[in-house]
PDB file as gemmi writes it, atoms N, CA and C in Angstrom:
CRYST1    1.000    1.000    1.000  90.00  90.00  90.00 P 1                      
ATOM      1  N   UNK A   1      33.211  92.373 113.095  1.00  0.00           N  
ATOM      2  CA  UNK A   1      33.422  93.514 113.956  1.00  0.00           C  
ATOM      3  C   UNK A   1      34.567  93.177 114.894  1.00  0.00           C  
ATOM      4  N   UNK A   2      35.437  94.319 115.194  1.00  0.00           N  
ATOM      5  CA  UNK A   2      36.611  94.292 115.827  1.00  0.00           C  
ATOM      6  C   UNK A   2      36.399  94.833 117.695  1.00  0.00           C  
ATOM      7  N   UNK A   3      37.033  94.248 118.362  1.00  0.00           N  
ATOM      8  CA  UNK A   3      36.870  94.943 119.657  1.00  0.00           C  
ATOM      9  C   UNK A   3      38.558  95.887 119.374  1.00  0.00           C  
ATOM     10  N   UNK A   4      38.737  96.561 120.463  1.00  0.00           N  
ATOM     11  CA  UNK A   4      39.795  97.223 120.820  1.00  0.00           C  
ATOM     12  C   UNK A   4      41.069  96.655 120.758  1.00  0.00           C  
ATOM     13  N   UNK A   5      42.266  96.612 119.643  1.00  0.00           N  
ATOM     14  CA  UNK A   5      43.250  96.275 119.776  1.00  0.00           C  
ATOM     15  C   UNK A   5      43.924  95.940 120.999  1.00  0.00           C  
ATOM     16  N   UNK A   6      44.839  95.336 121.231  1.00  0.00           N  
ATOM     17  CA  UNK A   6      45.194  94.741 122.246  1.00  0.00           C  
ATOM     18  C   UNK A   6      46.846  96.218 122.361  1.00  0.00           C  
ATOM     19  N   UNK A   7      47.121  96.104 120.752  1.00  0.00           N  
ATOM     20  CA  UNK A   7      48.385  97.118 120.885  1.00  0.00           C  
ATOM     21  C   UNK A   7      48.199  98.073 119.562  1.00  0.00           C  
ATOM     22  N   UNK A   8      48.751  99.122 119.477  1.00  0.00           N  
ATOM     23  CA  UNK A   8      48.054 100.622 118.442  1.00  0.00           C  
ATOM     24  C   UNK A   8      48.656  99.775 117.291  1.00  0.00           C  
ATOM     25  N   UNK A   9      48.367  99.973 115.922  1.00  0.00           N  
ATOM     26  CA  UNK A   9      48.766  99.429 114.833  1.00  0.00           C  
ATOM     27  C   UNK A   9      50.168 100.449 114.409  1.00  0.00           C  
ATOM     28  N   UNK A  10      50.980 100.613 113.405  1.00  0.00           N  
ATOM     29  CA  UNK A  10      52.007 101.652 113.017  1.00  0.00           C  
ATOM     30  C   UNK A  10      51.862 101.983 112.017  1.00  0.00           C  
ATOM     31  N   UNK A  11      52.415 102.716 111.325  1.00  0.00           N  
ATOM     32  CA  UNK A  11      52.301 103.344 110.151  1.00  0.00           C  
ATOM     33  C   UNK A  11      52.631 103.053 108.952  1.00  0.00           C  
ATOM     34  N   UNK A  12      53.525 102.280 108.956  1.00  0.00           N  
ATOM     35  CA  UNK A  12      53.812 100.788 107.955  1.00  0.00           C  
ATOM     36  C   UNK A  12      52.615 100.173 108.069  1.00  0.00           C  
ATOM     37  N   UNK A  13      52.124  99.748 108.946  1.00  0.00           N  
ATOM     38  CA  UNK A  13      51.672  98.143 109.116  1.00  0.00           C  
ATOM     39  C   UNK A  13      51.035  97.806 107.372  1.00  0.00           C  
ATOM     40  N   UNK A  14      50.828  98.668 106.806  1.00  0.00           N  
ATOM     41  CA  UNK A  14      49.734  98.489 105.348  1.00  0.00           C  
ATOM     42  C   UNK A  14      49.891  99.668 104.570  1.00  0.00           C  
ATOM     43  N   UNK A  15      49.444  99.731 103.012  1.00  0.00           N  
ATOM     44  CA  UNK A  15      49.472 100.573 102.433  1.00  0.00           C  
ATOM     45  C   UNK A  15      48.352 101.538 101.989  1.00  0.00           C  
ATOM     46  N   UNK A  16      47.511 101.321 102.906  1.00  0.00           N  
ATOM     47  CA  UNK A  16      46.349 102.307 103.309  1.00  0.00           C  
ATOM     48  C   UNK A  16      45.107 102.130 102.296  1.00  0.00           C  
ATOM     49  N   UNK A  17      45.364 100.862 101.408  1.00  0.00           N  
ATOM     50  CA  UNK A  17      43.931 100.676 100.229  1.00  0.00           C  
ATOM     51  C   UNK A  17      43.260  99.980 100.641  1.00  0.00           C  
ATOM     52  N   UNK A  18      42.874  99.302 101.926  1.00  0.00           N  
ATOM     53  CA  UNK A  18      42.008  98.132 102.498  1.00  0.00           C  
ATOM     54  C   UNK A  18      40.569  98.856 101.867  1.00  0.00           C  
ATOM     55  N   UNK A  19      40.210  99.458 102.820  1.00  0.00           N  
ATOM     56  CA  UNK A  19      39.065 100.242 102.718  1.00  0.00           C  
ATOM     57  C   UNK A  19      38.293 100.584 101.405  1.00  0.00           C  
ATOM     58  N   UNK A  20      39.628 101.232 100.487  1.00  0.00           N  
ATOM     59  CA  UNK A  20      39.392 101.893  99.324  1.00  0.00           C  
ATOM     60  C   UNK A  20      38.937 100.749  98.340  1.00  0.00           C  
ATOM     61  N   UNK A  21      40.175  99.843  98.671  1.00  0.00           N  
ATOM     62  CA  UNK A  21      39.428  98.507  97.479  1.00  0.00           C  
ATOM     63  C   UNK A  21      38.175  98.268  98.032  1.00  0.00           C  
ATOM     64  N   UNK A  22      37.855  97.622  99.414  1.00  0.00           N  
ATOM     65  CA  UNK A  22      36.616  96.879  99.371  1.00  0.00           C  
ATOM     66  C   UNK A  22      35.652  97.826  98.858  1.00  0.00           C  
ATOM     67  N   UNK A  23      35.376  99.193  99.049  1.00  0.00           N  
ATOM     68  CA  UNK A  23      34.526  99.885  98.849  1.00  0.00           C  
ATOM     69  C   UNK A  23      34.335  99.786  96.907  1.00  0.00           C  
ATOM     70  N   UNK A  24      35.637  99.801  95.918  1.00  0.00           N  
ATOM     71  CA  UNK A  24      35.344  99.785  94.665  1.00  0.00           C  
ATOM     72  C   UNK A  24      34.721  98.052  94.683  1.00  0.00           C  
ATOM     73  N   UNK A  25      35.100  97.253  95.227  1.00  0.00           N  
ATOM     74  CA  UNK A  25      34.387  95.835  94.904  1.00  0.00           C  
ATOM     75  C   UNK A  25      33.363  95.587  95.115  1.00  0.00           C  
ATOM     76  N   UNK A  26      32.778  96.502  96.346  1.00  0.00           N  
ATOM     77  CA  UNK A  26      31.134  96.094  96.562  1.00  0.00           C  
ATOM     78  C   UNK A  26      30.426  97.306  95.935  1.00  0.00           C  
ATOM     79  N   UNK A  27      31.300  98.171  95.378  1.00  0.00           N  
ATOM     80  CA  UNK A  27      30.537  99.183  94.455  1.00  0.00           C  
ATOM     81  C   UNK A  27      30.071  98.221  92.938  1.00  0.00           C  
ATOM     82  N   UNK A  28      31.030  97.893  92.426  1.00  0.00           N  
ATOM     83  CA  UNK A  28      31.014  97.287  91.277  1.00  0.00           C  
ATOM     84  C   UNK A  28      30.075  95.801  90.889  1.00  0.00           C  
ATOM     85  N   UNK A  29      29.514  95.265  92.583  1.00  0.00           N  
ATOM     86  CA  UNK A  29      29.101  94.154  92.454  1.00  0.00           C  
ATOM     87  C   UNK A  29      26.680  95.051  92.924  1.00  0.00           C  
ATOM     88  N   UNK A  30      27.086  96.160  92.551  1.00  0.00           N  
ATOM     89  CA  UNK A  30      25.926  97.205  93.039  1.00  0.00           C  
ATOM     90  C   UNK A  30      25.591  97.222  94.336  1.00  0.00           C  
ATOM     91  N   UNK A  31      26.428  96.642  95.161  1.00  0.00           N  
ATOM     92  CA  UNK A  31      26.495  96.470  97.201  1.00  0.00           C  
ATOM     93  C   UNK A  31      27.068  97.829  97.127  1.00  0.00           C  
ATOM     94  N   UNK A  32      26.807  97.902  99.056  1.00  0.00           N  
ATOM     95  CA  UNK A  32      26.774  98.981  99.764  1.00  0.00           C  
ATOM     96  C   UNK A  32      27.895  98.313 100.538  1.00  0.00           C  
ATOM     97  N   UNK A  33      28.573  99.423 101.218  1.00  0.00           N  
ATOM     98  CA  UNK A  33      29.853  99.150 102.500  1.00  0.00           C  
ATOM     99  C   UNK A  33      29.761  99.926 103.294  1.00  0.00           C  
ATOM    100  N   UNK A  34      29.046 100.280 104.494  1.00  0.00           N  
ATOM    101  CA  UNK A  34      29.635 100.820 105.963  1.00  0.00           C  
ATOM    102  C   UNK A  34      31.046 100.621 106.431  1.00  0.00           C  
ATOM    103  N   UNK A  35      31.457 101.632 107.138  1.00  0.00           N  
ATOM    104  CA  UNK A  35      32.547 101.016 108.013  1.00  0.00           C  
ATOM    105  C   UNK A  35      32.951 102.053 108.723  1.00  0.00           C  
ATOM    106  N   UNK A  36      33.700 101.891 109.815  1.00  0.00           N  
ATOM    107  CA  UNK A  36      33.690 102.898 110.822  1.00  0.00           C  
ATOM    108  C   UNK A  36      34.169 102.700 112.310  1.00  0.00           C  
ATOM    109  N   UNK A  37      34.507 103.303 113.266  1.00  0.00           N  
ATOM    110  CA  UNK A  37      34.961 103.069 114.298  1.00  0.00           C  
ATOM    111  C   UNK A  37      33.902 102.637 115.242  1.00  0.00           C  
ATOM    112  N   UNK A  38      33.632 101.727 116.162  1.00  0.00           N  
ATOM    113  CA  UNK A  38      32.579 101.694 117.451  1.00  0.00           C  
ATOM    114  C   UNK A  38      33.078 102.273 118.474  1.00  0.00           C  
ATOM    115  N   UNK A  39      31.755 102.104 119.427  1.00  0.00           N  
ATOM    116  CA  UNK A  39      31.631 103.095 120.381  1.00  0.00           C  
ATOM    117  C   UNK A  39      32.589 102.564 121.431  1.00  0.00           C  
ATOM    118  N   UNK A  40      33.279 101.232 121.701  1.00  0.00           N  
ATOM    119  CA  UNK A  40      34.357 100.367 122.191  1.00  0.00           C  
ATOM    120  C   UNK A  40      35.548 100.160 122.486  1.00  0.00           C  
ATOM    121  N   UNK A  41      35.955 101.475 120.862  1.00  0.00           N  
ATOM    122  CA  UNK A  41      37.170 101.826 120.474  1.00  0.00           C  
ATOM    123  C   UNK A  41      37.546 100.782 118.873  1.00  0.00           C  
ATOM    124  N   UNK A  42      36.596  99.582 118.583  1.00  0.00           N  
ATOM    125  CA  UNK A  42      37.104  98.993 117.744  1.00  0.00           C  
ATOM    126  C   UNK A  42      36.627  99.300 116.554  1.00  0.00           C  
ATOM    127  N   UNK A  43      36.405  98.750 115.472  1.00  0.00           N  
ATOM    128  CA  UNK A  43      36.106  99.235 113.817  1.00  0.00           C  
ATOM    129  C   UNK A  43      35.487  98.113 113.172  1.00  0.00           C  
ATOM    130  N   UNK A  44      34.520  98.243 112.231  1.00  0.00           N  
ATOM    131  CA  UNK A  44      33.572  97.360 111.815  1.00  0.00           C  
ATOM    132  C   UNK A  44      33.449  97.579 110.304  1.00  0.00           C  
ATOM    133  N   UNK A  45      33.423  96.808 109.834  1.00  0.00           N  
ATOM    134  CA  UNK A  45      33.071  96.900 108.046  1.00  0.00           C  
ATOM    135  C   UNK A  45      31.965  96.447 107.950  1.00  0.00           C  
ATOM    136  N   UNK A  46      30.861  96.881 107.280  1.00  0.00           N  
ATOM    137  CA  UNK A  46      29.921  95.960 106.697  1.00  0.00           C  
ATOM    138  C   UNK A  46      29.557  96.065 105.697  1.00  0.00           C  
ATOM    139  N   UNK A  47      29.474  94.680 104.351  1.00  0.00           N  
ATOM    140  CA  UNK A  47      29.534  94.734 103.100  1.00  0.00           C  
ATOM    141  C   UNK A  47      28.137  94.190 103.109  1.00  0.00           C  
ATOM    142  N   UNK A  48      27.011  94.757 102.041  1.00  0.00           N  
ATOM    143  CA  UNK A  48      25.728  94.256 101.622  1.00  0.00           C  
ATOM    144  C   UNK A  48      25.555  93.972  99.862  1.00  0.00           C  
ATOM    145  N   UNK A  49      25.649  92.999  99.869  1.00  0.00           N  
ATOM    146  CA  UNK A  49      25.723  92.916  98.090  1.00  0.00           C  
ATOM    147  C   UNK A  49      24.658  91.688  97.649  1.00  0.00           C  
ATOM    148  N   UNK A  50      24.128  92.613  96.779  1.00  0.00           N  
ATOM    149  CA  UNK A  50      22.669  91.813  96.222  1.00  0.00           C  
ATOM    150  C   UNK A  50      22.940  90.659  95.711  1.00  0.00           C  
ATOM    151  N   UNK A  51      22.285  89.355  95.933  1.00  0.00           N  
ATOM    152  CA  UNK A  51      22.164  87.957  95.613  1.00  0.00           C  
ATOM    153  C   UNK A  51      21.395  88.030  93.991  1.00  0.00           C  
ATOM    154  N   UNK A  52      21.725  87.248  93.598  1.00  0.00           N  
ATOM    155  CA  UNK A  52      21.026  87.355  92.071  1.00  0.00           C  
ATOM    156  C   UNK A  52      20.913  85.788  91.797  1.00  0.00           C  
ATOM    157  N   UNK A  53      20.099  85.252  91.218  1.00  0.00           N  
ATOM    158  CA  UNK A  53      19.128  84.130  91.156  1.00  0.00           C  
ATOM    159  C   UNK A  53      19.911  83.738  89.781  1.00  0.00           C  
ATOM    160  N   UNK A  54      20.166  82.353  89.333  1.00  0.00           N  
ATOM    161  CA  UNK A  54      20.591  82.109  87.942  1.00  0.00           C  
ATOM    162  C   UNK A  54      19.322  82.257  86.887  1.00  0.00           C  
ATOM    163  N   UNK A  55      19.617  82.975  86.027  1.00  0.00           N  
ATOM    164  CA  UNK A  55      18.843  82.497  84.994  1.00  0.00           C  
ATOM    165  C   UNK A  55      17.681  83.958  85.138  1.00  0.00           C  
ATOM    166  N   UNK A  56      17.774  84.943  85.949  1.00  0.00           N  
ATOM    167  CA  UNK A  56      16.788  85.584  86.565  1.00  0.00           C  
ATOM    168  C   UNK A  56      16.749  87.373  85.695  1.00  0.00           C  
TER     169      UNK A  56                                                      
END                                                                             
């Protein structure tokens, strides 16, 4: 989790797939992804992806 930038990001800074990938990777691994702005001003990801046991 992020607190409040120190300075605004720009419009370059990236090519806008952060989000989009992690969301197909923890789709594909059958995990879930939150993510979203806080109440702080900063932004939080959270990835949940199921553990699987060898052999199981």
């Amino acid at each position: 989790m992020n607190s409040r930038g120190a300075r605004c990001g720009t419009l370059d800074a990236g090519v806008g797939l952060g989000l989009f990938s992690m969301r197909e990777r923890v789709d594909a691994l059958g995990g879930e992804l939150t993510a979203g702005a806080t109440d702080d001003g900063g932004f939080r990801a959270l990835a949940a992806i199921p553990l699987e046991t060898a052999g199981a």
